[in-house]
N, C-alpha and C positions, 0 to 999 in steps of 0.2 A: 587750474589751467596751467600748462606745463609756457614754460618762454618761447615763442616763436620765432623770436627777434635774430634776425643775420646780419652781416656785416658785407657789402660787397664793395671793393675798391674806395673806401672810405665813409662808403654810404651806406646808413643806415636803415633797414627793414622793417616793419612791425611785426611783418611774415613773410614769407619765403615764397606765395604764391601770388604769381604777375599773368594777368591776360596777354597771350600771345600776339604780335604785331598784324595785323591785317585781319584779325577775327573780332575785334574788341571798338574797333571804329575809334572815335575817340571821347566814348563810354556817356554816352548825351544820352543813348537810349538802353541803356543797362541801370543808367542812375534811377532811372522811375522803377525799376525792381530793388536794389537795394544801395545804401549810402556806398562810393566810391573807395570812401576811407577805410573798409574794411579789408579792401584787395592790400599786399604787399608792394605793389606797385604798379603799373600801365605801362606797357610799349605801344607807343602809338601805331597807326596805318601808314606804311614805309612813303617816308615824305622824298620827291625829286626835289629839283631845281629852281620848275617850274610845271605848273599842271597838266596831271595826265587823265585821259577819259578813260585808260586800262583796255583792254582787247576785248574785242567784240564776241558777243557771244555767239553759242554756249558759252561759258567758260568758268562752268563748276560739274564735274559727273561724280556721281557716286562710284564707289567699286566695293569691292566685300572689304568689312571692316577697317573702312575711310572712305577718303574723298580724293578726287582730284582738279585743281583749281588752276586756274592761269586767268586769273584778274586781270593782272601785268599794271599791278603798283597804280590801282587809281586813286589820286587825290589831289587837293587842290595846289600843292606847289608849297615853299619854305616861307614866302613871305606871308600867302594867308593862314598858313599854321599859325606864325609868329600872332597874327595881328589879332585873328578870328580864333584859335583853338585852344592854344597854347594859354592863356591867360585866365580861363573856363578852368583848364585841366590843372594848375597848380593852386587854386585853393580848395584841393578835393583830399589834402594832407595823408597824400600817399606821393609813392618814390614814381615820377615821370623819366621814361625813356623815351626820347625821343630816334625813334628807328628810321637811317637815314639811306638814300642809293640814289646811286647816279652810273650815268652811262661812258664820262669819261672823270678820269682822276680831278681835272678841273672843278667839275661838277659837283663830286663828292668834299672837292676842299671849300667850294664855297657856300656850301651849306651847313657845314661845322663852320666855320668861320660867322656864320649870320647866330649860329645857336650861341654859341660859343657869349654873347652878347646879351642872352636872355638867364634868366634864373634858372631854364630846365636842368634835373640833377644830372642824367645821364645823355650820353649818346650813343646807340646801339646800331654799328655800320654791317649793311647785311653787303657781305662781297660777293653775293650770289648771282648778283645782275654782270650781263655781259658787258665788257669792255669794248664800243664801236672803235675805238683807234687801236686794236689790237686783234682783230679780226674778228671781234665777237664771244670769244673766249672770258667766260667769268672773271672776274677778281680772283677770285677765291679758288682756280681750279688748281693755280700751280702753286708753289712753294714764295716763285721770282713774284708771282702776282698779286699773291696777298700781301708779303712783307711789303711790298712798293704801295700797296693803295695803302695798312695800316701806319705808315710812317709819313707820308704826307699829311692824311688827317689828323695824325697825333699832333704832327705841330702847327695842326692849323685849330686848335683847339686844347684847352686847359681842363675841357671836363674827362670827368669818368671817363673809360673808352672802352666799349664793349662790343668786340668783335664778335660778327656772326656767322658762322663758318659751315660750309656746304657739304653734305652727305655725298655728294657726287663726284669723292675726287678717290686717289686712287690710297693715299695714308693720310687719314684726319690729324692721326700727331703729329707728321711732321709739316702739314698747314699750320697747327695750332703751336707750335715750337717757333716755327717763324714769325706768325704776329705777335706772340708773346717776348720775343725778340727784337722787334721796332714797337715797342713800347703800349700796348695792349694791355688797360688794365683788367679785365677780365674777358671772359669768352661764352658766347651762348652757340646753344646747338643740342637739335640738330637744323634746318632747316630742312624743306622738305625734299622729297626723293623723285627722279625725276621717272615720271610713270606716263601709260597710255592706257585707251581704252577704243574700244572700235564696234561701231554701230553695225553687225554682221547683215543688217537688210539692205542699208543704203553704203556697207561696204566705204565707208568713211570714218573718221575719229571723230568719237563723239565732241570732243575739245575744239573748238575752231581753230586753235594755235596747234593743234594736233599732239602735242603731247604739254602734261602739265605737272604739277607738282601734287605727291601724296603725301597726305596725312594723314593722322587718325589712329586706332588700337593696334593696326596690320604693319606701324614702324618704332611701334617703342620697343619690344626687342634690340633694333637697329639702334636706336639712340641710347639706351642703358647703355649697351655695348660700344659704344663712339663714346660717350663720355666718362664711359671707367677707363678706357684707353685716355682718354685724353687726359685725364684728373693724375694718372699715371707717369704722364708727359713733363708737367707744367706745374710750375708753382704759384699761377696764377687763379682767384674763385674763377667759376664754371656754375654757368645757369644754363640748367635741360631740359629740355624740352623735346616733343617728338612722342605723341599717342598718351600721354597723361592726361588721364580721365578722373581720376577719384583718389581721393588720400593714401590709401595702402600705393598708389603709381609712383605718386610724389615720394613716399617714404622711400620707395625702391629705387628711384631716382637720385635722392639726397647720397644714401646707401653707397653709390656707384662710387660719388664724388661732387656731385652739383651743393652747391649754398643754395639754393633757389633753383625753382621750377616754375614753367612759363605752362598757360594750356590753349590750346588752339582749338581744334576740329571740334570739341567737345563741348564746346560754348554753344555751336551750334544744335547741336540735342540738346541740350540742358544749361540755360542761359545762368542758372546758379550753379553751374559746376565748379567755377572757383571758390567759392565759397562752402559748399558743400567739400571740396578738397581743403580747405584750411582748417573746415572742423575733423576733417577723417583727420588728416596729420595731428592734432592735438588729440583725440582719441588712442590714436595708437602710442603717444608716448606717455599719456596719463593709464592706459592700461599696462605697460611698459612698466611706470616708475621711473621716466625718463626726464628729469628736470628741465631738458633743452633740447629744443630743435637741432643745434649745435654739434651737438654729441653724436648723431648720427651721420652727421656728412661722411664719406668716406670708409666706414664701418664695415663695407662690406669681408668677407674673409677668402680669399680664392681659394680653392683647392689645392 
């Protein structure tokens, strides 16, 4: 068996393959399928401030080759992570991310600040949620928005820092160049795309929030392509995600530039798909001759 093992912002992997944030819950019911410890890591379901019920539904539709969701971040708040989740989830001797959002910078700093206080290894801030004292507008749409939320939480916290950065802006490297600049120790992405769908009888969005987020086979194009730019940018690791389904994804993924690959939509087909992607990536470097996961980060060759 070839070495799976990566290295990300000081933190150590056993592999390279993390269940995506808000698909994986906080793995209580994947653990009765197989032991936890065999994932490379967890990002948890994006913890607020304090609990949210998420948007009412619908707020999951299908579409060709994905899905589109607007949950809208439900769960129970930072304190019962801490008390009730969070304590479950690190004796499961795999790397915890703890994925965090909030609606104003305040918010996002006093939830790093509460983590900041427990053993979790990571913290993975998704700047995709809108900023209410800024008219609404994302963290993460502008260049001024992200460096300003990742530079608050960076020193409102000692851990790991791993920026999660939005598909919906208008140049991902030069988002990813600014939080890499207010102290970002690495960077995941893609997050997903902001998409619609429309119920042609009742001439309504199927979505109740009317449009929502895509995922799934129909954006990894899109995210290879964001994170070979962005691996391009930056000399920080990069964890991709964005329609990785099965190992030959994640190798293609790695390829671009990512250390690690996160899987999302795909969990839902197929609740062992990360695991069936951690044996495809060891398959393809033991067919390979490839001693290390390692050796392929970045590999790819452009034209």
């Amino acid at each position: 068996m070839a070495d799976l093992s990566v290295k990300i912002a000081g933190v150590e992997f056993k592999n390279p393959v993390i269940p995506a944030s808000g698909v994986f819950g906080y793995g209580r019911e994947y653990e009765e399928l197989f032991p936890l410890s065999k994932l490379g890591g967890i990002a948890t379901k994006g913890t607020t401030i304090t609990k949210r019920n998420g948007n009412p539904a619908p707020r999951i539709a299908e579409t060709p080759a994905g899905m589109l969701n607007s949950v809208g971040l439900q769960n129970p708040g930072i304190d019962a992570f801490i008390e009730t989740e969070l304590p479950n989830l690190m004796k499961k001797d795999t790397v915890i991310l703890a994925n965090i959002a909030g609606s104003t910078a305040e918010e996002c700093i006093e939830i790093a600040q509460k983590l900041d206080k427990t053993d979790v290894h990571m913290i993975e801030l998704n700047i995709s949620c809108p900023n209410v004292k800024q008219g609404g507008m994302a963290f993460g749409a502008t260049c001024d928005g992200a460096a300003g939320i990742t530079k608050l939480v960076r020193q409102a916290t000692k851990k790991p820092l791993v920026v999660k950065l939005s598909p919906n802006v208008t140049s991902i490297t030069d988002i990813a160049k600014a939080v890499e600049a207010e102290g970002a120790d690495a960077l995941s992405l893609i997050n997903t795309v902001l998409g619609m769908r429309i119920d042609i009888n009742s001439r309504r969005p199927i979505l109740k929030n009317n449009m929502g987020g895509m995922s799934g086979p129909a954006v990894f194009p899109i995210a290879v392509r964001m994170v070979w730019q962005t691996a391009n940018a930056v000399n920080i690791p990069i964890i991709g995600m964005g329609g990785v389904a099965s190992g030959e994804d994640a190798v293609e993924m790695m390829m671009a530039g990512a250390s690690a690959v996160q899987i999302g939509a795909a969990i839902f087909t197929d609740p062992y798909a990360p695991i069936k992607t951690i044996e495809g990536i060891n398959s393809f470097l033991d067919s390979n001759n490839i001693a290390s996961v390692k050796d392929i980060i970045g590999t790819v060759k452009p034209w």
